[in-house]
C-alpha positions in Angstrom: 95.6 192.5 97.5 99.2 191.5 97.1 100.1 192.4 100.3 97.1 189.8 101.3 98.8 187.1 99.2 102.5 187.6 100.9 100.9 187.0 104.5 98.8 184.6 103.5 101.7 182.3 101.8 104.1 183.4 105.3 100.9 182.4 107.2 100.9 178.8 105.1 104.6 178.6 105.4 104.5 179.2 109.2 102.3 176.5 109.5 103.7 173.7 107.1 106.8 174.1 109.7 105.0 174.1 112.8 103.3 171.0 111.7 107.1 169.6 110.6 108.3 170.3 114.0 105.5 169.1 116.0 105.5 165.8 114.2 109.7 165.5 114.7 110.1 166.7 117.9 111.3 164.6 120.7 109.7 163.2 123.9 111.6 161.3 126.3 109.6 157.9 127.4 110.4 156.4 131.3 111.1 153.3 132.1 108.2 151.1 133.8 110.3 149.3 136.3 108.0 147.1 137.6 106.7 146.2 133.9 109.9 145.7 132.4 112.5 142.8 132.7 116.2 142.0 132.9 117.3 138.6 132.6 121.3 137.1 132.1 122.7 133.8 131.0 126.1 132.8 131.4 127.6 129.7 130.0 130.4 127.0 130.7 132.0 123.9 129.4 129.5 121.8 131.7 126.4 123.5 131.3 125.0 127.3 132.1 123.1 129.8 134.9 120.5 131.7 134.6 119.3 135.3 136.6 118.0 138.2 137.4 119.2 141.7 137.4 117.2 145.2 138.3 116.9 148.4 136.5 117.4 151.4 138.7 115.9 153.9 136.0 116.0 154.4 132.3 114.2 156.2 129.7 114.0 156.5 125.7 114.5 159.5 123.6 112.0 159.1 120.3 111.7 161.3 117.2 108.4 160.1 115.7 108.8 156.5 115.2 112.7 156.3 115.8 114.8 155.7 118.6 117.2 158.8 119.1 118.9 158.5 122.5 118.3 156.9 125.8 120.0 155.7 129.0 119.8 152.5 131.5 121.4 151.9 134.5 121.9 148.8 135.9 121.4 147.6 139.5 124.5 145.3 139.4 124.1 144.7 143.4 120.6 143.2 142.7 122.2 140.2 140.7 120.1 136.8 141.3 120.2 133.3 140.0 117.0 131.0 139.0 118.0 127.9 138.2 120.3 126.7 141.2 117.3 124.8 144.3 120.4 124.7 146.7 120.2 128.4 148.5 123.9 127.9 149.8 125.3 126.9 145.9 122.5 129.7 144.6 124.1 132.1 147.4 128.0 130.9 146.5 127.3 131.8 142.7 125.6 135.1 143.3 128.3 135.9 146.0 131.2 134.8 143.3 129.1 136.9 140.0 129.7 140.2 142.8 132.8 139.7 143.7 135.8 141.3 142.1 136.8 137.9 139.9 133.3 139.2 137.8 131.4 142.7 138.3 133.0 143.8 141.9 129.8 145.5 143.0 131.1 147.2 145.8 133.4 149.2 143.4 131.1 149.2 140.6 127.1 149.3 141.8 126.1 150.1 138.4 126.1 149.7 134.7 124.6 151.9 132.3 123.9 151.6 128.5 123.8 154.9 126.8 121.6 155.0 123.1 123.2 157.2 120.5 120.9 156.0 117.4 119.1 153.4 115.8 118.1 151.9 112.5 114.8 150.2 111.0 116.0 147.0 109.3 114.4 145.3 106.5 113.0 142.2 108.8 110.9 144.6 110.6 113.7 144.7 113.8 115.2 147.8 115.1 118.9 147.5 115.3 119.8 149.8 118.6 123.6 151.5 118.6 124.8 152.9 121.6 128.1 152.3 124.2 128.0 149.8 127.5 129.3 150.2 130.2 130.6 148.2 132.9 132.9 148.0 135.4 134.2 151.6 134.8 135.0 150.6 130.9 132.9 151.8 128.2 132.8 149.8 124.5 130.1 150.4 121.6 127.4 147.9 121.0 124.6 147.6 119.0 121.6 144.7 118.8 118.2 144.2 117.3 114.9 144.8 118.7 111.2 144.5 118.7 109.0 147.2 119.5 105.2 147.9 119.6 102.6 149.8 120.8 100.1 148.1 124.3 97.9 150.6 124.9 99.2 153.3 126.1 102.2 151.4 126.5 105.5 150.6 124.6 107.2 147.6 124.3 111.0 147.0 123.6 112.3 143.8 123.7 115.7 142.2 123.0 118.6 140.2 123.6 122.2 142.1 124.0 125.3 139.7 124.1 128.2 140.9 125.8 132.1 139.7 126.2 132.5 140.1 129.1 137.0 140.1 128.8 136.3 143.4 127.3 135.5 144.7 130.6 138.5 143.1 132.4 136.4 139.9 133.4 138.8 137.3 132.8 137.6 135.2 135.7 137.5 131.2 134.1 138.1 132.3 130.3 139.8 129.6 128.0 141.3 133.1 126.4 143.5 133.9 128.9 144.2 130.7 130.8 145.5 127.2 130.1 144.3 123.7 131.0 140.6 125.0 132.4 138.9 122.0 130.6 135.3 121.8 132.0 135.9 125.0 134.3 136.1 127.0 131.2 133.3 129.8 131.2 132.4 131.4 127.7 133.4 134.4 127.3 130.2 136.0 125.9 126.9 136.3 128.7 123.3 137.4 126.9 121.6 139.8 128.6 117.4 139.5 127.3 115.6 142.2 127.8 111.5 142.8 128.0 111.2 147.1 128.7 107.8 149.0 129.0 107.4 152.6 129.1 
């Protein structure tokens, strides 16, 4: 009868941490490409651009609820502007944004963002931690996000804001030159974010 009891508590036991592992354990989420978006904003003295760039693959690392891990990489050949009608001033800008005075895409085709943890905040928001990189140079940054369930879908969405002078992109920055005046270009660029998986 005792004997009963001692596999019947290792049987419970057993159990209790099977369920505990099951309900931790990770699964790694892909990217919907097609579904998700990736849109820039750069400013200046005189006004501001707006584009487009493309993921080439990503995926999210959960435990449960919470966002573990994950990595992105960036298309940074597939950079477009929206606001510019003119195609040869649209083409000059996106020309310029992939030329070495700003992301040098032939050197540098992508940029990645690499997840190392996150945190629920009290106003509901997910604030993401994790290291960018770009242009060969890697810095931490962290941001807040939304996320929700669509289905069988989930939704992240976001707005990162990057300087870009950490990255050695100095092109047009009051910071480092003199007597720019309305060629000056902010140093910060918002990259918002709308990701399904």
């Amino acid at each position: 009868m005792k004997a009963k009891r001692v596999l019947l508590g290792l049987a419970f036991v057993m159990g209790a941490l099977f369920v505990t592992t099951n309900v931790n354990a990770q699964k790694s989420m892909s990217l919907k490409i097609n579904d998700s978006k990736l849109e820039w904003t750069g400013k200046k003295v005189t006004g501001e651009h707006h584009g487009t760039v493309v993921f080439k693959s990503g995926n999210l690392q959960m435990e449960g609820s919470k966002i573990v891990g994950g990595e992105f990489v960036i298309d940074m050949t597939s950079i477009k502007n929206t606001d510019i009608t003119s195609d040869k001033y649209r083409g000059d800008l996106e020309k310029h944004l992939k030329s070495d005075d700003f992301f040098g895409v032939v050197n540098f085709p992508e940029s990645k963002f690499m997840v190392k943890d996150s945190k629920k905040l009290q106003n509901g928001k997910i604030l993401v931690k994790g290291e960018i990189s770009i242009k060969g140079i890697t810095k931490p940054l962290e941001f807040e996000v939304d996320s929700h369930q669509h289905g069988d879908s989930f939704h992240v969405s976001g707005m990162m804001v990057i300087d870009r002078t950490l990255f050695g992109i100095k092109y047009g920055s009051g910071s480092f030159f003199d007597n720019l005046g309305d060629r000056t270009i902010y140093n910060d660029f918002e990259l918002k974010f709308d990701l399904m998986f």
